[in-house]
C-alpha positions in Angstrom: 0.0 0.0 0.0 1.3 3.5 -0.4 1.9 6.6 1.5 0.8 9.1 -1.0 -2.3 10.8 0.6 -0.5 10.8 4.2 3.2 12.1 2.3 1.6 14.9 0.1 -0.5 16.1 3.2 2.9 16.3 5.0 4.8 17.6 2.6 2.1 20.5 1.4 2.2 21.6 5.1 6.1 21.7 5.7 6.1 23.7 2.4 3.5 25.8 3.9 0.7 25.9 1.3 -2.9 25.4 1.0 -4.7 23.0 -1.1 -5.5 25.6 -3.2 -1.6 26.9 -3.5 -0.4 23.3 -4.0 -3.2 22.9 -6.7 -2.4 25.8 -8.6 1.4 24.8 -9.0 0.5 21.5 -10.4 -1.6 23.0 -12.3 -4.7 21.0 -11.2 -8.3 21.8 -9.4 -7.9 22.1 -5.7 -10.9 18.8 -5.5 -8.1 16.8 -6.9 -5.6 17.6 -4.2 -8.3 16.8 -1.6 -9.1 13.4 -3.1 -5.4 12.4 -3.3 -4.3 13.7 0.7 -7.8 11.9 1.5 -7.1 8.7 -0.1 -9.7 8.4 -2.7 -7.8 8.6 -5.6 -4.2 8.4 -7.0 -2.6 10.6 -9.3 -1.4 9.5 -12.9 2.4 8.5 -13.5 3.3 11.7 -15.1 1.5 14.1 -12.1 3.2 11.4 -9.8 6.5 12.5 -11.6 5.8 16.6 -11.2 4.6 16.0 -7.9 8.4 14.3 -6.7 10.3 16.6 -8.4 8.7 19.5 -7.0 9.6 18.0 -3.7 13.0 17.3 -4.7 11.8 13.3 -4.5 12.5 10.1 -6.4 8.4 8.5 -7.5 9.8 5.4 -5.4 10.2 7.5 -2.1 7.4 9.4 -2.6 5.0 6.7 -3.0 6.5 3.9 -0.4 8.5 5.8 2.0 7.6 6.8 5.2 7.8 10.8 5.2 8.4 12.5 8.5 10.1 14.9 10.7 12.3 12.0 11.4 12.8 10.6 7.9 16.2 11.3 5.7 16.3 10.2 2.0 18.8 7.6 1.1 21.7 7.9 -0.6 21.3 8.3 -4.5 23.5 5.4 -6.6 25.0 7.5 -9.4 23.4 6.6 -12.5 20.5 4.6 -11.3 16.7 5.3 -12.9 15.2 4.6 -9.5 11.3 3.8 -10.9 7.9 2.2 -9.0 7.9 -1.1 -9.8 4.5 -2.9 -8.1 5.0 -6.6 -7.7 2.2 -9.8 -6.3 3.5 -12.5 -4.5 1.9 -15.8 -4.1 1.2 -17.7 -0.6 4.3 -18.4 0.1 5.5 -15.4 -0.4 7.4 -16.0 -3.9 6.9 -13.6 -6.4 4.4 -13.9 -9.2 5.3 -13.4 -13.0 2.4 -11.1 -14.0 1.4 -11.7 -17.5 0.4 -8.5 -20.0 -1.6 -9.2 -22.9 -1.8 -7.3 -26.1 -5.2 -6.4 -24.8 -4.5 -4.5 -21.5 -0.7 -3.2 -23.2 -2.9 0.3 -23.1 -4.1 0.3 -19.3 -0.4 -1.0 -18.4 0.9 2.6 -19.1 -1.3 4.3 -16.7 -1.6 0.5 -14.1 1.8 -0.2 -14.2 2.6 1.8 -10.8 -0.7 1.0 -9.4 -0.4 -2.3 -6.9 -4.3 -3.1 -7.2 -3.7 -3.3 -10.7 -0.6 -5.5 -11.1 -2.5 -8.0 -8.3 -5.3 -8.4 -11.1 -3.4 -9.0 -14.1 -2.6 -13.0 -15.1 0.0 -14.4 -13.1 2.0 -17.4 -13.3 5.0 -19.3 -12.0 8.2 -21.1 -13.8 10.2 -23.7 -12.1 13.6 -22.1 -13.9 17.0 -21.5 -12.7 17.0 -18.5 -13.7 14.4 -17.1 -12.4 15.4 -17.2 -8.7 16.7 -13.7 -8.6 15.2 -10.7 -10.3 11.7 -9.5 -10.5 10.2 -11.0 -14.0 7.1 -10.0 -15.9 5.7 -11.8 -19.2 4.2 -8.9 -22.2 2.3 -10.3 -25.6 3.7 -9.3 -28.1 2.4 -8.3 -31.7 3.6 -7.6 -35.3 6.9 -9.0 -37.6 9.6 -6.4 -36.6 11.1 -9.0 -34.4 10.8 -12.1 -36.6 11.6 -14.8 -36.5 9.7 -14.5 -33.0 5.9 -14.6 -34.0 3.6 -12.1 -33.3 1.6 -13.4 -30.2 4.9 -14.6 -28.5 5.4 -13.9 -24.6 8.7 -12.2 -24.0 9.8 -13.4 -20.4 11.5 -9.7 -19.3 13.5 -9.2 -15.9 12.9 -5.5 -14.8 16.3 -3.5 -14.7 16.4 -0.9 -12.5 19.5 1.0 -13.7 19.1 1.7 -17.2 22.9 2.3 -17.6 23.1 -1.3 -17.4 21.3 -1.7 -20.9 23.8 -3.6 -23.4 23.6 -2.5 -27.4 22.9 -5.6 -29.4 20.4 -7.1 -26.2 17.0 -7.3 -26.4 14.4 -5.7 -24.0 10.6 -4.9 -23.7 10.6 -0.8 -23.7 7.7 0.7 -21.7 7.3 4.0 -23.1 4.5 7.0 -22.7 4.7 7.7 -26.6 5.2 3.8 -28.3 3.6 1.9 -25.5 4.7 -1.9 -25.1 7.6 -2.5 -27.8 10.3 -5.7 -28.1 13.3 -4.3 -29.7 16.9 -4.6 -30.1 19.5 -1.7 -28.4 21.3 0.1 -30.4 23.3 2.2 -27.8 23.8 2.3 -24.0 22.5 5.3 -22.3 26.0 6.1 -20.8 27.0 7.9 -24.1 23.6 9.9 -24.4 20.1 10.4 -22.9 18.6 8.8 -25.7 17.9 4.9 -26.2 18.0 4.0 -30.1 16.2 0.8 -30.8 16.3 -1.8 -33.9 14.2 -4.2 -34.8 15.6 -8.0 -35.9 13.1 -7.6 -39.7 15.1 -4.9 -41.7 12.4 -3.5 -43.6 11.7 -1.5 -40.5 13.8 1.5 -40.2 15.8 2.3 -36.3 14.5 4.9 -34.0 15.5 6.5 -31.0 13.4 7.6 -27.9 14.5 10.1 -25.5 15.0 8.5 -21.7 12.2 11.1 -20.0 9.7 9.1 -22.4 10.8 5.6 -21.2 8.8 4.4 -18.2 10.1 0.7 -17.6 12.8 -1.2 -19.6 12.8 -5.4 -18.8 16.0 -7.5 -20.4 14.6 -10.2 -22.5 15.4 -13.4 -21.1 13.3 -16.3 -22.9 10.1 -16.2 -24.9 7.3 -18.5 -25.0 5.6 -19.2 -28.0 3.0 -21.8 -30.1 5.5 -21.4 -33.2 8.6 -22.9 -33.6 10.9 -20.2 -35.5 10.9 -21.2 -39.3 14.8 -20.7 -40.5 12.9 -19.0 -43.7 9.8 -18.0 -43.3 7.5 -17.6 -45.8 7.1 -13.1 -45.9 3.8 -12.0 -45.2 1.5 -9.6 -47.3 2.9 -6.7 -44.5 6.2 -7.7 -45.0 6.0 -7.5 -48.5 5.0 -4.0 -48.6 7.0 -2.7 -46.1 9.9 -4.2 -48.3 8.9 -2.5 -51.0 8.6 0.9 -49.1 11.8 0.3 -48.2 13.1 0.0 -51.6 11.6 2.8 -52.4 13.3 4.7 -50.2 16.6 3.8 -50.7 16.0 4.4 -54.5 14.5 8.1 -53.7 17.6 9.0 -51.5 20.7 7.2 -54.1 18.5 9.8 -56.9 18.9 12.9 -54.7 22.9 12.3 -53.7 
């Protein structure tokens, strides 16, 4: 459970505002700030994120620390993206893997902070090595920009927590305010920029980057569970085909104009 409503009640009374003060620098109605310090509702990720920084706060502390008079932050790690990451357990006390379908990869960008919501997504355990340490979390995916992994595949995905650990040439699920839920390839490590550029295994679709204050969640691709075997050459689909072509296209229109 967290300590929003009790930590934003403290911390817009140390700061000395109203509700109405505190409302109008977030640029919200003074209802909303009334509901949240009451406990009837819970801001969205990016007011979550305003709301930190304009207490000089990580989201993590704000939301599952303790905040008091007697309360001091914790050392920051250098380099760490320090994120919420909500979690179920079982009845032993072992973590679940929560499973996101291609039908709630929308309502994951706004639930994936929110505990109640993680508890009622599909969960599932895997008797794997592997999977004793780490947090791991199972996403759908769709489309043929990864092939030869089929659309409809599972990408297992352990959650990293410091993004300067991601490896170019790795793959990872991106969790993103702008793209949603994508599988791609790295194509850089955000120690030499603040940007993440990402490839996908199908050439026909072109590389992209996204700027790290868009990226929500990143989880390192560990397995992937699927109903179809890769085919070593698969037959190209009427998508493929055209985004081929496209392609072509492209190159053709750029060799004219040099």
């Amino acid at each position: 459970m967290s300590n929003i409503s009790s930590n934003l009640k403290y911390l817009r009374k140390k700061k000395g505002h109203t509700q109405q003060q505190f409302a109008d620098a977030m640029e919200i109605k003074r209802s909303l700030i009334g509901a949240y310090e009451e406990d009837r509702a819970e801001p969205k990720y990016d007011l979550l994120k305003k709301i930190a920084e304009y207490f000089e706060l990580t989201i993590d502390e704000f939301i599952n620390e303790n905040i008091n008079d007697s309360w001091k932050p914790k050392p920051k790690s250098q380099g760490s993206n320090l994120r919420i990451l909500s979690i179920s357990v079982d009845k032993d006390d072992n973590e679940n893997i929560e499973m996101v379908p291609v039908k709630a990869s929308a309502g994951y960008l706004n639930g994936f902070a929110d505990p109640q919501y993680i508890k009622d997504l599909p969960k599932f355990q895997l008797p794997l090595p592997f999977l004793k340490q780490g947090t791991f979390r199972a996403f759908e995916i769709v489309g043929d920009s990864m092939l030869p992994i089929q659309s409809g595949s599972v990408i297992l995905g352990e959650y990293l927590d410091n993004w300067n650990d991601v490896k170019t040439g790795e793959t990872y699920v991106i969790i993103s305010k702008n793209e949603g839920v994508v599988y791609k390839r790295a194509g850089n490590r955000f120690k030499e920029n603040k940007e993440l550029k990402l490839i996908s295994d199908n050439k026909v679709y072109d590389p992209y980057t996204i700027a790290a204050e868009d990226i929500l969640e990143i989880w390192k691709a560990k397995a992937y569970i699927s109903s179809t075997l890769p085919d070593p050459t698969p037959e190209p689909t009427i998508e493929t085909l055209t985004n081929m072509m496209s392609q072509m296209q492209k190159s053709i229109s750029q060799l004219n104009k040099n």
